[in-house]
C-alpha positions as CSV (number, residue, x, y, z in Angstrom):
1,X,27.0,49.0,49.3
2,X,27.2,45.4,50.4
3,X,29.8,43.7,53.1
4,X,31.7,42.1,50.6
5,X,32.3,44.6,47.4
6,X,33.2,47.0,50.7
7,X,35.7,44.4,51.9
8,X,37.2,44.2,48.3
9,X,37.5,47.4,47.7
10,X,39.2,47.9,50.9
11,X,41.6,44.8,50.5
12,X,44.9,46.4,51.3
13,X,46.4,43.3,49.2
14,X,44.9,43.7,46.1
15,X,46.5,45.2,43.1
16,X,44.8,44.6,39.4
17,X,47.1,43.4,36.7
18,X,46.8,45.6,33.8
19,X,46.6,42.7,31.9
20,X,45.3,39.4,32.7
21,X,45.2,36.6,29.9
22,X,41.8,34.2,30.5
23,X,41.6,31.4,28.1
24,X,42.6,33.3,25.0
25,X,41.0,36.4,26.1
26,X,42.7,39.5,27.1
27,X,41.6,41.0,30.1
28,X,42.2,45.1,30.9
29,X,39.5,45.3,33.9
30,X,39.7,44.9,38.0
31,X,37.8,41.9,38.5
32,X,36.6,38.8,36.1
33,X,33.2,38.5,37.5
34,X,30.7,40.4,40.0
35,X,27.4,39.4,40.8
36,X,25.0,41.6,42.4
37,X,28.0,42.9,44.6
38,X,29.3,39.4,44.6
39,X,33.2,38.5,43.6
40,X,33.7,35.1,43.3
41,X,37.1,35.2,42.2
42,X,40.2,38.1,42.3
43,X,43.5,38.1,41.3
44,X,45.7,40.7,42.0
45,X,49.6,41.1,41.3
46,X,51.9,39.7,43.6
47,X,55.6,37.5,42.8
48,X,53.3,34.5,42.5
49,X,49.6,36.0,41.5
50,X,47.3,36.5,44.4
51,X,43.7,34.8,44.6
52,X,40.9,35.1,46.7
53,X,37.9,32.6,46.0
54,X,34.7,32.9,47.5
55,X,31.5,31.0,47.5
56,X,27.7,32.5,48.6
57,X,25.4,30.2,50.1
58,X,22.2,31.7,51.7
59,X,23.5,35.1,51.2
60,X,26.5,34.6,53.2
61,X,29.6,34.9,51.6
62,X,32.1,32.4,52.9
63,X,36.1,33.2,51.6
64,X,38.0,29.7,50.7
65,X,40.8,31.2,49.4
66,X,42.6,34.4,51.0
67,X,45.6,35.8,49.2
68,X,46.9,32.1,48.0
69,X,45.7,30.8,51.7
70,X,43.0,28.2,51.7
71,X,40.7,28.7,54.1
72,X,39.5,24.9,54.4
73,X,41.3,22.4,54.2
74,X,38.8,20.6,50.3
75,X,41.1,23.7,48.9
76,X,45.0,22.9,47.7
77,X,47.2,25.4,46.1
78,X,50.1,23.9,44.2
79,X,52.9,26.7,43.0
80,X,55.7,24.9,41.4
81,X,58.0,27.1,39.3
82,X,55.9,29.5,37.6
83,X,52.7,27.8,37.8
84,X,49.8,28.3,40.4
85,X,47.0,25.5,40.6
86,X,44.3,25.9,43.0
87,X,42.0,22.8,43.9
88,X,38.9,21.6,45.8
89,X,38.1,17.9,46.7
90,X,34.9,17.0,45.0
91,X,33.0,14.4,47.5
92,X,30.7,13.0,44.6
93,X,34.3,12.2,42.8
94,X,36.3,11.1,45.8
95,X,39.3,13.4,44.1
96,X,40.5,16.6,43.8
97,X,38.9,18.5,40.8
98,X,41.2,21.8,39.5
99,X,39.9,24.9,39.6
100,X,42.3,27.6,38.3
101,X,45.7,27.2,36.4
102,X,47.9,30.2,36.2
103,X,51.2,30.3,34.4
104,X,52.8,33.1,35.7
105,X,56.3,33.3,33.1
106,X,55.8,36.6,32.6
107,X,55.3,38.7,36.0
108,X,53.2,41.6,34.3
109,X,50.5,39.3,32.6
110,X,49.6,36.2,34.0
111,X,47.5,33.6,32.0
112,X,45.0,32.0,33.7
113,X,44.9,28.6,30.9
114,X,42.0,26.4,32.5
115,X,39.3,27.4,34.7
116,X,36.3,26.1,36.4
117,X,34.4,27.3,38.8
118,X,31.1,25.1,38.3
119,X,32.3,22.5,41.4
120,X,31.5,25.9,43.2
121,X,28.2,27.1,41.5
122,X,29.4,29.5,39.3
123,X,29.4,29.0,35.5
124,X,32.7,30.2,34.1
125,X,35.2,27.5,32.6
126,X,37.7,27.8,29.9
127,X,40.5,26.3,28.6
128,X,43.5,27.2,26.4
129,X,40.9,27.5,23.2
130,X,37.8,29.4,24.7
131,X,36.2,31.1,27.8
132,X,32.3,30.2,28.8
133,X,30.1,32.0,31.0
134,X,26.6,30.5,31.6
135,X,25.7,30.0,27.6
136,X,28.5,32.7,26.8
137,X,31.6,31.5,25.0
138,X,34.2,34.7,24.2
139,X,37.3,33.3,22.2
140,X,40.7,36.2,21.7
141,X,38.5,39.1,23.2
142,X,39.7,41.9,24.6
143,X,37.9,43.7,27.5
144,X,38.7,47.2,28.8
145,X,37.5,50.3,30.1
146,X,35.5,48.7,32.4
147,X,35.6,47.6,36.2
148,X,34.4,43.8,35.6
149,X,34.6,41.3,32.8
150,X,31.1,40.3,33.6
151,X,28.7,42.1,35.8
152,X,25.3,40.6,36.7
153,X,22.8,41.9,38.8
């Protein structure tokens, strides 16, 4: 088992949402994405959702978000009312560049409107009319039954 699907499944934080809305879609699974024992991105249920973002570069897997925490300071989380936005600072751009919207107005099933984690290296984006992953675009899917939205290996 590798470091890091041992350290998520071991995260004493972490509590799925039974249903998480992504860009039209309907989520009923653990985790949005896992590659090869990789999680770039969890959100678990908390009074404001909970996220954890992480990056892999040379097989190391650095955390820049912990539980709504940045863990550098080219990562901002905004939470104003009952909206989360998380951000990185995009050198090329000289500005911040959003990564994740939440609207959390109903505790039990957040809805995660815009996403984007290509500033990052992974290819998932969405909006409030589809989801894309890689060449992938799912519009008012539902997924369940299954630990991961997408799994690669």
């Amino acid at each position: 088992m590798g470091e890091q699907k041992k350290y998520v499944q071991e995260l004493p934080d972490f509590i799925p949402y039974k249903i998480l809305k992504l860009c039209t879609n309907i989520l009923c699974v653990r985790f949005i994405m896992e590659i090869s024992g990789f999680y770039p991105i969890i959100i678990g249920r908390g009074e404001i959702p909970l996220v954890w973002l992480f990056v892999k570069m040379d097989n190391v897997i650095f955390p820049l978000v912990e539980k709504n925490v940045p863990k550098t300071p080219q990562i901002k989380i905004f939470i104003f009312e009952s909206t989360l936005r998380l951000s990185v600072y995009d050198i090329n751009k000289k500005d911040w560049v959003e990564l994740i919207h939440i609207v959390f107005e109903n505790p039990n099933e957040p809805n995660i409107n815009y996403i984007d984690l290509r500033p990052i290296g992974i290819s998932l984006f969405g909006n409030e009319n589809e989801l894309n992953i890689g060449e992938l675009k799912l519009v008012n899917s539902r997924f369940e039954g299954s630990e991961t939205l997408v799994g690669i290996d």
